[in-house]
C-alpha positions in Angstrom: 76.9 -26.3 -5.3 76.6 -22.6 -4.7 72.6 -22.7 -6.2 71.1 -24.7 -3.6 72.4 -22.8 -0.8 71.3 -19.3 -2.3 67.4 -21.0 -3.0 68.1 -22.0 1.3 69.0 -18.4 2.3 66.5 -16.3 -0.1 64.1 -18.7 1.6 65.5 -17.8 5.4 65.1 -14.4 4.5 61.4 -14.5 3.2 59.8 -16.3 6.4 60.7 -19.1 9.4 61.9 -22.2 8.4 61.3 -24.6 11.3 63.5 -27.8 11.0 61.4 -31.3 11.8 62.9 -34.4 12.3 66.1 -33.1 10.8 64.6 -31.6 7.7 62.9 -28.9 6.5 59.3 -29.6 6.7 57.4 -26.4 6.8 58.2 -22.1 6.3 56.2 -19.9 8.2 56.2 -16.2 6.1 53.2 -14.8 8.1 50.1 -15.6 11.0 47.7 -14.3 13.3 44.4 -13.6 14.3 41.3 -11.7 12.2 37.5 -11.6 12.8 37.2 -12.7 9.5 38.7 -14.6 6.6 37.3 -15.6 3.5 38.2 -18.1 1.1 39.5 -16.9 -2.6 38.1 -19.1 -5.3 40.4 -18.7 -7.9 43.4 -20.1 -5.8 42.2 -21.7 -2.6 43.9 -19.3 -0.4 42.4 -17.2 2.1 41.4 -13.0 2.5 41.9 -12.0 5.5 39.8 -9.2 7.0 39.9 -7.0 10.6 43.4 -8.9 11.5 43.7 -7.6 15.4 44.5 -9.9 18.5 42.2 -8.0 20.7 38.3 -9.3 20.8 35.1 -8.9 22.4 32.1 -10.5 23.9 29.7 -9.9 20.4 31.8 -10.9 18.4 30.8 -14.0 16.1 34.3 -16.0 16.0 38.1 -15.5 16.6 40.1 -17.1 13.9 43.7 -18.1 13.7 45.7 -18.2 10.3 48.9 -19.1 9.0 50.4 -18.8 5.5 53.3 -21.1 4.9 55.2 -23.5 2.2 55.2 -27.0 2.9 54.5 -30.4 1.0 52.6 -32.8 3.7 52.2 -32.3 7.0 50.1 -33.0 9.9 49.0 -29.4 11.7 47.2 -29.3 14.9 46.0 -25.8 16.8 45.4 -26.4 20.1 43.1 -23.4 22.1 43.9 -22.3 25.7 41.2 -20.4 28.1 42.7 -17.7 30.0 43.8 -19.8 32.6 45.6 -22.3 30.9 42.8 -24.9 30.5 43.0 -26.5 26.8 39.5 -26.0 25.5 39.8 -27.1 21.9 42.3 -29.1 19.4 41.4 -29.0 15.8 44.0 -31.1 13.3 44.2 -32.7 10.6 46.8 -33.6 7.0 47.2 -30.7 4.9 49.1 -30.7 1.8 50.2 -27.2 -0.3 50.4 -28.0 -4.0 50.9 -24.3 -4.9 52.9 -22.4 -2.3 52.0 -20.9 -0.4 49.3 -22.0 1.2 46.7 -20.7 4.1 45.3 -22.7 7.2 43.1 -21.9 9.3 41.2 -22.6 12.5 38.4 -20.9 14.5 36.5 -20.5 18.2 32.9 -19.5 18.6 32.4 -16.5 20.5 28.7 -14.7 20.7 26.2 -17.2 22.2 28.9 -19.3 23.4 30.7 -20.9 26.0 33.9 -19.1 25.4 32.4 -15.4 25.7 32.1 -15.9 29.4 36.2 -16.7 29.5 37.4 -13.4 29.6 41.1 -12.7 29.4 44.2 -13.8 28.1 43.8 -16.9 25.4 47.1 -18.8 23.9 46.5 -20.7 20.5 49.5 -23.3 19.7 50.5 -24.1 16.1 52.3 -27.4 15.7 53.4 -29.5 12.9 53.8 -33.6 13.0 53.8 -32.8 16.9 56.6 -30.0 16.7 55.2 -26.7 18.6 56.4 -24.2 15.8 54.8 -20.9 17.5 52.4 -19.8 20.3 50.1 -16.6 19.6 47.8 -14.9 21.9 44.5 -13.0 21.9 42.7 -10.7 24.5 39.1 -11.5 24.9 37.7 -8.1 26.9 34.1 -7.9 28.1 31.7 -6.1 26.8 29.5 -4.3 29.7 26.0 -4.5 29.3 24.8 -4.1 33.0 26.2 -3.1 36.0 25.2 -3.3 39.7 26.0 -1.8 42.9 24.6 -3.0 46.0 24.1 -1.3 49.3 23.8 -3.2 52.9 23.1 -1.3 55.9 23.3 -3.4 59.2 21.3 -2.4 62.1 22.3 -3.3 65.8 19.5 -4.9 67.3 18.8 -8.6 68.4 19.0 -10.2 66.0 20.5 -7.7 63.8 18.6 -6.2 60.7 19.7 -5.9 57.7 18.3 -3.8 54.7 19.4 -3.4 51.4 19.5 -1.7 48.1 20.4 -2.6 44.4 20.9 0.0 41.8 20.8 -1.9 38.3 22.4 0.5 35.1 21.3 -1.2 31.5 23.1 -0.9 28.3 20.5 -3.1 26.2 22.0 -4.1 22.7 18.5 -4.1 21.1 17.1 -1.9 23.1 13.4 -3.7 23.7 14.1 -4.4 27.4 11.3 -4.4 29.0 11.6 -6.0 32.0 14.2 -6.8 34.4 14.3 -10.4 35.9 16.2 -11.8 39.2 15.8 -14.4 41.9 15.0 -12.8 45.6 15.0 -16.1 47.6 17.0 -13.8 50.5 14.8 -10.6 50.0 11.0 -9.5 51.3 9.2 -6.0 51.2 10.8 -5.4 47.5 10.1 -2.3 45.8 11.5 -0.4 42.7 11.3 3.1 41.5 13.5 5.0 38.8 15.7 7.5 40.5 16.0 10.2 38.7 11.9 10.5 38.7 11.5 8.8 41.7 8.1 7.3 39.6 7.4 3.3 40.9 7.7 0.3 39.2 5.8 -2.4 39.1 7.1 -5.4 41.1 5.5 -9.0 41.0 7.4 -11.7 43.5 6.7 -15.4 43.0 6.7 -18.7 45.2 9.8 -19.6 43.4 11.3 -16.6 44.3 11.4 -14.6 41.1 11.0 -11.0 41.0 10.0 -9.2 38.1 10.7 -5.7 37.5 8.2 -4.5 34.7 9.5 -1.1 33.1 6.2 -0.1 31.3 7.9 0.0 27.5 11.1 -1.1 26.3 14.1 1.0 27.2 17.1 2.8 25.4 20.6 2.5 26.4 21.5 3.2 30.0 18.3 2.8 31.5 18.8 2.6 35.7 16.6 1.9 38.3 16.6 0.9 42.0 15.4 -2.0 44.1 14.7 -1.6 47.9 14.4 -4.8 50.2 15.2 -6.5 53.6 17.0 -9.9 53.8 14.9 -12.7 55.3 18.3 -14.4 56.4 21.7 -13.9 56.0 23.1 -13.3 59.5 24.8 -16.2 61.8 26.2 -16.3 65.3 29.6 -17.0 65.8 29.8 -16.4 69.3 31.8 -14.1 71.4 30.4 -11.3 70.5 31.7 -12.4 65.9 29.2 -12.4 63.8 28.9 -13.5 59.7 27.0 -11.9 57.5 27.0 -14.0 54.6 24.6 -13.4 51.6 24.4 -15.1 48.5 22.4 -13.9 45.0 20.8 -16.8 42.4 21.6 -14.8 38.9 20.2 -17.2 36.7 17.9 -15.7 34.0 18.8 -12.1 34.7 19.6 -11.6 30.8 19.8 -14.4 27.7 23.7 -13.8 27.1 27.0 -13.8 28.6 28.3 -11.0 29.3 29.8 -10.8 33.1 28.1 -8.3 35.1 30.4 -5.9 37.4 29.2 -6.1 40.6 30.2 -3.3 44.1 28.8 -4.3 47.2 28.6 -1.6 50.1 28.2 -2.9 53.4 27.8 -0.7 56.5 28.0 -2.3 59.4 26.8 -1.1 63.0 28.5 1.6 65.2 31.2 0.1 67.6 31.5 -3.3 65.4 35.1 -4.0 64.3 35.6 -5.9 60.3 37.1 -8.7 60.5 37.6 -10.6 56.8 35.6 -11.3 54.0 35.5 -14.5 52.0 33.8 -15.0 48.9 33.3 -17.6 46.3 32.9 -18.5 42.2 33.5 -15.2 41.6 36.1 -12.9 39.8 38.8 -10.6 40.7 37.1 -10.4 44.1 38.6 -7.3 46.1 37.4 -5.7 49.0 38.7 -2.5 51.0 37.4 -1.7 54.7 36.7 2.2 55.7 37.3 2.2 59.3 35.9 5.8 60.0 33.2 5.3 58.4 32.8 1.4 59.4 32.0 0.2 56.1 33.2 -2.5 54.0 33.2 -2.2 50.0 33.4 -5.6 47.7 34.0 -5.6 43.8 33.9 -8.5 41.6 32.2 -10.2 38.4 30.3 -13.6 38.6 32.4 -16.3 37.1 29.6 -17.9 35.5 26.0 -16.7 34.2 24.6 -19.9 35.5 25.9 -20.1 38.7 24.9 -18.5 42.2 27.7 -16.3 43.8 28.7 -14.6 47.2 30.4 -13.4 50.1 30.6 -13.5 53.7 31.7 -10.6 55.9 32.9 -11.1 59.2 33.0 -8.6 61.9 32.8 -8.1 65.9 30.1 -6.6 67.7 30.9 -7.4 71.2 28.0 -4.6 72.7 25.3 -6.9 70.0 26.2 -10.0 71.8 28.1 -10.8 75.2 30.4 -13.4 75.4 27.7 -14.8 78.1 25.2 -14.9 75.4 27.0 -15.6 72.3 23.7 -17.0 70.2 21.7 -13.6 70.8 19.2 -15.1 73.2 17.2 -12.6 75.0 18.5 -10.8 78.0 16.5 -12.6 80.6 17.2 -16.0 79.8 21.0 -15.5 80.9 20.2 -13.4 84.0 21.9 -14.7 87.1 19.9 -15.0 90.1 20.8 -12.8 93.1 21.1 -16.1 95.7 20.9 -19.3 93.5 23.9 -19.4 91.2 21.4 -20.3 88.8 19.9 -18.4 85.2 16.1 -17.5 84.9 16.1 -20.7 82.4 18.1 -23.1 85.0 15.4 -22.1 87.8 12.3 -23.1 85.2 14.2 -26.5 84.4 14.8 -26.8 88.4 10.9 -26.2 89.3 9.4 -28.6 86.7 11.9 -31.5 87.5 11.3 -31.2 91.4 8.1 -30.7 91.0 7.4 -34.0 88.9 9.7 -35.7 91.6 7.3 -34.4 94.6 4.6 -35.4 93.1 5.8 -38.7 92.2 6.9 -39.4 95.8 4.1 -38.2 97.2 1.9 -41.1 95.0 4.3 -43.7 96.2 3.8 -42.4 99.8 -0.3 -43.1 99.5 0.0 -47.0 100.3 2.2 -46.4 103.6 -0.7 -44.6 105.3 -3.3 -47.2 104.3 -1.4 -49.8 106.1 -2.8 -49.9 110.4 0.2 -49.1 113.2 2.3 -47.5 109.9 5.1 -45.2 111.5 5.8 -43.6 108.6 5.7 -40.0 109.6 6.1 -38.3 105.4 3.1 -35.8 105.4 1.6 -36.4 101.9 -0.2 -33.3 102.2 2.7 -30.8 102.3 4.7 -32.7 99.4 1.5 -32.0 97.4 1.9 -28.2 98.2 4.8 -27.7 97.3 5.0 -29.4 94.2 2.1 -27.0 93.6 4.2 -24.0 94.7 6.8 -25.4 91.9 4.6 -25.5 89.2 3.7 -21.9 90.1 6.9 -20.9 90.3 7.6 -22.8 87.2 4.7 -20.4 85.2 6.1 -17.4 86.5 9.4 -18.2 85.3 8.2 -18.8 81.6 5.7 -15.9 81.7 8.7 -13.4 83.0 11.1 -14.9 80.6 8.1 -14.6 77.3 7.3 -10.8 78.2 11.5 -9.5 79.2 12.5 -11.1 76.5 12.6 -9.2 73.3 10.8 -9.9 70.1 12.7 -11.4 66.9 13.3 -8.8 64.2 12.8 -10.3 60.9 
């Protein structure tokens, strides 16, 4: 009586029994992660080599092992993403005729879907459907590029807004010779290395790609700068708010995926007041806002190589744009008149309308004086004056309004 029970508690003490269905169906003595196993000929079982739970971008697969003593069973691993999404299941019926035995299961990494999924991952073991333990694994990011970005907002109407990009390499093979983005929202771009200040080439497509050609590959760390001016980017709000939203298209920068860091600077113009910023499929985004030196600074990492990313920054500017003139429509459009309670533009719309209506009257008029003993006493004359006067008045209007008003800034 006394034999089976010591067998049951030499057993307890070597590894986990886990109890399924009311009977012992499987003993865990040892599992985790390594970046590589191999399989042992001579007995079936696996070598496991570089166990760690903490992986990286490059490397080739994570795998997930367990050595145990069972007869029959039906295991199943199920993979969860850093945020809880499961991403793979991989089962099936394994029998141990020589205990004990190794499983094993595995994830792509390098050149795969799950390298972009930095963070956190959670791999559940189960047996016939029993969860018998959860084990975890940090994926970190390797950083092969970084970029910080400089916006400087000038108060005019509209408002102008130039920008920098300094781009830092760390090339794995180091045969970069170019550097590849899509500019859609930038003009006038220009690249130099700063620590020569020597010019790079540029070329700019109709697609909107911009290639950067560095002249021969480049070693580790290489850093250069790219100068431009946004095309668009700025909207109206009224009152005086305005948004300046901006979004980048990243695809084809680099043919991996690795998650570039990315600090945005944005200064925005004397007097204006930051409001919020908003900013979407990215990362950790985080923002803090320098008020004495009125400027706003954004960090975050794309959430996915193939997809476009960005912000919005809000702010007020109420000396940019009155509350009268909320769209940033020249001066002299809005400018009351000193006796009419009427704009510049009202008065233009005023003279062509009356006009048209003189003249039309003063056509409709013609008949009455052809007709003998008419009384009709309308001078057709002096309606055809001043319908001329109106039309002057009318080109005055939109000369003054085309030479006070100021030019567009693009």
């Amino acid at each position: 009586m006394l034999g089976p029970i010591a067998v049951l508690v030499i057993v307890m003490l070597l590894g986990e029994i886990v109890f399924v269905n009311g009977a012992v169906a499987i003993t865990i003595q040892d599992h985790g992660f390594a970046k590589e196993v191999v399989e042992e000929s001579r007995n079936g079982n696996l070598a496991i080599f570089n166990r760690t739970s903490t992986f990286t971008q490059d490397d080739a697969q994570v795998f997930a092992f367990v050595k145990a003593t069972f007869y029959t069973v039906n295991v199943t691993w199920n993979w969860y993403d850093p945020i809880g999404e499961l991403v793979r299941v991989d089962g099936w019926t394994a029998e141990c005729i020589s205990s004990p035995c190794d499983l094993e299961s595995s994830l792509q990494i390098s050149g795969g879907w799950a390298a972009s999924r930095v963070g956190l991952w959670r791999v559940d073991f189960l047996a016939d459907g029993t969860l018998i333990f959860s084990d975890y694994f940090s994926l970190i990011p390797i950083i092969t590029q970084s970029n910080y970005w400089n916006f400087n907002v000038t108060q005019s109407s509209p408002p102008r807004i130039h920008g920098s990009l300094e781009v830092t390499l760390h090339p794995n093979n180091l045969t970069w010779r170019y550097y590849r983005l899509y500019m859609g929202y930038a003009t006038n771009v220009t690249a130099y290395e700063p620590s020569t200040n020597h010019p790079l080439q540029v070329t700019a497509f109709n697609d909107s790609r911009v290639i950067i050609d560095f002249g021969a590959p480049k070693s580790d760390g290489y850093v250069f700068i790219l100068k431009f001016d946004l095309t668009y980017g700025l909207e109206a709000l009224g009152s005086g708010s305005f948004a300046f939203t901006w979004k980048e298209y990243p695809w084809e920068r680099f043919n991996d995926v690795h998650l570039v860091p990315q600090r945005f600077s944005v200064s925005l113009p004397q007097g204006a007041t930051f409001l919020d910023v908003v900013g979407y499929n990215a990362v950790a985004l985080s923002y803090t806002s320098r008020s004495s030196s009125n400027e706003v600074v954004l960090d975050f990492t794309r959430n996915e190589t193939s997809q476009s990313f960005g912000w919005t920054v809000l702010y007020r500017d109420l000396s940019a744009a009155p509350v009268s003139n909320p769209l940033g429509v020249g001066s002299s459009t809005v400018m009351r008149l000193p006796v009419l309670p009427l704009t510049l533009s009202d008065l233009g719309v005023w003279c062509a309308v009356m006009s048209v209506l003189m003249l039309t009257a003063s056509e409709l008029a013609s008949p009455l004086y052809a007709k003998s003993g008419s009384t009709f006493l309308l001078n057709r004359r002096r309606l055809r004056i001043a319908a001329l006067l109106l039309v002057a008045l009318f080109i005055i209007t939109i000369a003054y309004r085309f030479i006070a008003t100021p030019p567009v800034v693009r």
